[in-house]
N, C-alpha and C positions, 0 to 999 in steps of 0.2 A: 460490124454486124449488118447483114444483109436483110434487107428493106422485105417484108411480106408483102403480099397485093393488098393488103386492108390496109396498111401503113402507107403504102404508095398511092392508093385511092384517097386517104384522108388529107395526102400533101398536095395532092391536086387539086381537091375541093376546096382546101387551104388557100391554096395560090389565088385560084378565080377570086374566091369570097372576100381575100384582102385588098384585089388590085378592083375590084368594083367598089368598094370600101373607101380605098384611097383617091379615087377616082370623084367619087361621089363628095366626100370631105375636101378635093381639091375645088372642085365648082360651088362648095357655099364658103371656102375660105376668099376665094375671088370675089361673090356675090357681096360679100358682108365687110371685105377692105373697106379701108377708106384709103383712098390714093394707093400708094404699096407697100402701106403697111401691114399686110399680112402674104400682096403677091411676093417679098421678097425674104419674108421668113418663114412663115407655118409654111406655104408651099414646099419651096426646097426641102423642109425640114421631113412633111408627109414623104415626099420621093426617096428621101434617102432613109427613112423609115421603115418604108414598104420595100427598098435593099436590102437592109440589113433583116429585114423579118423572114422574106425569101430565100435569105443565106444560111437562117439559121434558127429561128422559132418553128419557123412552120416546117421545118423538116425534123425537129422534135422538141415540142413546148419545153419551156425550160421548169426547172428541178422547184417546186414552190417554196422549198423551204430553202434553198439558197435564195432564191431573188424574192419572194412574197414581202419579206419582213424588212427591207432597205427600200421596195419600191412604195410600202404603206408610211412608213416612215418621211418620205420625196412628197407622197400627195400630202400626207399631213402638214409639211413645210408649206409646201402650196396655197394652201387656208389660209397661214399665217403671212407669208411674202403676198396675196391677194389683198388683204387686206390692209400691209402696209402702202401699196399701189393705188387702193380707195381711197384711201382717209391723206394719197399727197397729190392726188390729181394726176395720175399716171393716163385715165382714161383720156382727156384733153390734151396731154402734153406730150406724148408718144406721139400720135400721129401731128399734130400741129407741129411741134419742133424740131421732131423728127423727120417729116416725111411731107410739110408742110401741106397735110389736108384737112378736112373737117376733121372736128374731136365727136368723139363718141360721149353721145348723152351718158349721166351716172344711169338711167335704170337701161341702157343696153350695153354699158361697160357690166354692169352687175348680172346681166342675163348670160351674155357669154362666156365670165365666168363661173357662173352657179350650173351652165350644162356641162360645162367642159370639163366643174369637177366630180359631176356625175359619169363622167365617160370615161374619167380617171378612176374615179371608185369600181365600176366595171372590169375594168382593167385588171384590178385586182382579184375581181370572181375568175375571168380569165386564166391568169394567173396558176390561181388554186386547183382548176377544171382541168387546164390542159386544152382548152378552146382554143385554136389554133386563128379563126378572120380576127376576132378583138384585141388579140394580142398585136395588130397593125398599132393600136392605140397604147398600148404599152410604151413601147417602139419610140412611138410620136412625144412621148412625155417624155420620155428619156433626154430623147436628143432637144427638144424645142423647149420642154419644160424646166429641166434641171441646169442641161449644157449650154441652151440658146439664151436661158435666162440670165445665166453666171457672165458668158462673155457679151451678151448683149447691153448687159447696163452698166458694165464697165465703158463700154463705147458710146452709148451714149450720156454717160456723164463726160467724156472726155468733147464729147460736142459742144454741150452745152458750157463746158467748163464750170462744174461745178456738183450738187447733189441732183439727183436723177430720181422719180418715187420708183421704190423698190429696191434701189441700192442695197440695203443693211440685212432683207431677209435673203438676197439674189447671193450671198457671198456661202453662206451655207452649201449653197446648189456645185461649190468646187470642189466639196467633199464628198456631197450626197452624188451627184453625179457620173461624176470615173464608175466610183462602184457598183451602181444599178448597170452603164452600159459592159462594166466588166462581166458582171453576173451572168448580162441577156446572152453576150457572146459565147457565156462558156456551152451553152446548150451545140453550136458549134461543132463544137470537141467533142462533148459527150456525145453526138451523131455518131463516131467513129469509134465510144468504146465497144466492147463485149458483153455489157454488165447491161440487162432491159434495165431502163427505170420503173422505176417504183412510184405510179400515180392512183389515183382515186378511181374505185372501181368505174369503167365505163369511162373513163376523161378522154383516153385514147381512140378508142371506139368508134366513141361518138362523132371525131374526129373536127368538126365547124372549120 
């Protein structure tokens, strides 16, 4: 199906609005490391985010009722795997054993995660909207949230040889995961059907 100038104006403003987005998210992910514990995972994670978003959301947000109800489901685990990361010391022990730098105090382990799951609940108005910059952060959950978390704490129990906090809710994240990033990608494909989608008056439009 060939692209109208309203659609090819929305994916352009798309494009700008993600990569300053991601751009911006990369300089307080630096800012707020401690040693590289975040230059050597949210970083990478944001770039190949802001990839895959440019390959395929922002060229048409994806379908809400395939991906809305598996990516609410992902943040909801997210509550629960946070909070198992609180209550075993994941803020201190992550970067200290990991990445041997300062540990992050409990109330700015707790801050970072109470924004981040607001940026994630967003994500989900995205989502429904058809907001094409916020869906950068869709994106970012996906790969960093569900994917980075699953194989992340597999590895670092293997570091430390032993239990890791966040182990037990992180194992979920190998199911929940595959299928939120299968979901985002199918928007991909449906770039290429015939068939307009079927979004919420003005989500298109509106373009973001």
């Amino acid at each position: 199906m060939r692209q109208s100038d309203a659609d090819r104006r929305a994916e352009r403003r798309g494009a700008i609005g993600s990569s300053v987005a991601a751009l911006a998210l990369i300089i307080v992910f630096l800012i707020v490391s401690h040693g590289l514990a975040l230059d050597v995972t949210f970083v990478p994670a944001m770039v190949l985010a802001l990839a895959l978003h440019l390959w395929t959301t922002n060229r048409r947000p994806p379908d809400p009722e395939r991906v809305l109800p598996v990516y609410l489901v992902a943040v909801a685990w997210q509550l629960l795997h946070f909070t198992e990361e609180f209550v075993t010391g994941f803020g201190w022990r992550w970067p200290v054993q990991i990445f041997h730098a300062e540990p992050y105090s409990p109330s700015a382990y707790l801050a970072i995660n109470m924004i981040s799951a607001f940026g994630f609940i967003m994500g989900g108005l995205a989502i429904y909207r058809g907001w094409r910059v916020p869906l950068i952060i869709v994106w970012f959950f996906a790969i960093m949230g569900t994917v980075g978390n699953a194989i992340g704490h597999v590895v670092w129990c293997a570091i430390v040889r032993g239990y890791f906090p966040g182990l037990w809710t992180s194992l979920g994240y190998w199911v929940l995961g595959p299928i939120l990033i299968k979901r985002l990608l199918e928007s991909r494909a449906h770039s290429r059907a015939t068939v307009p989608r079927i979004a919420p008056a003005g989500a298109l439009e509106g373009g973001w």
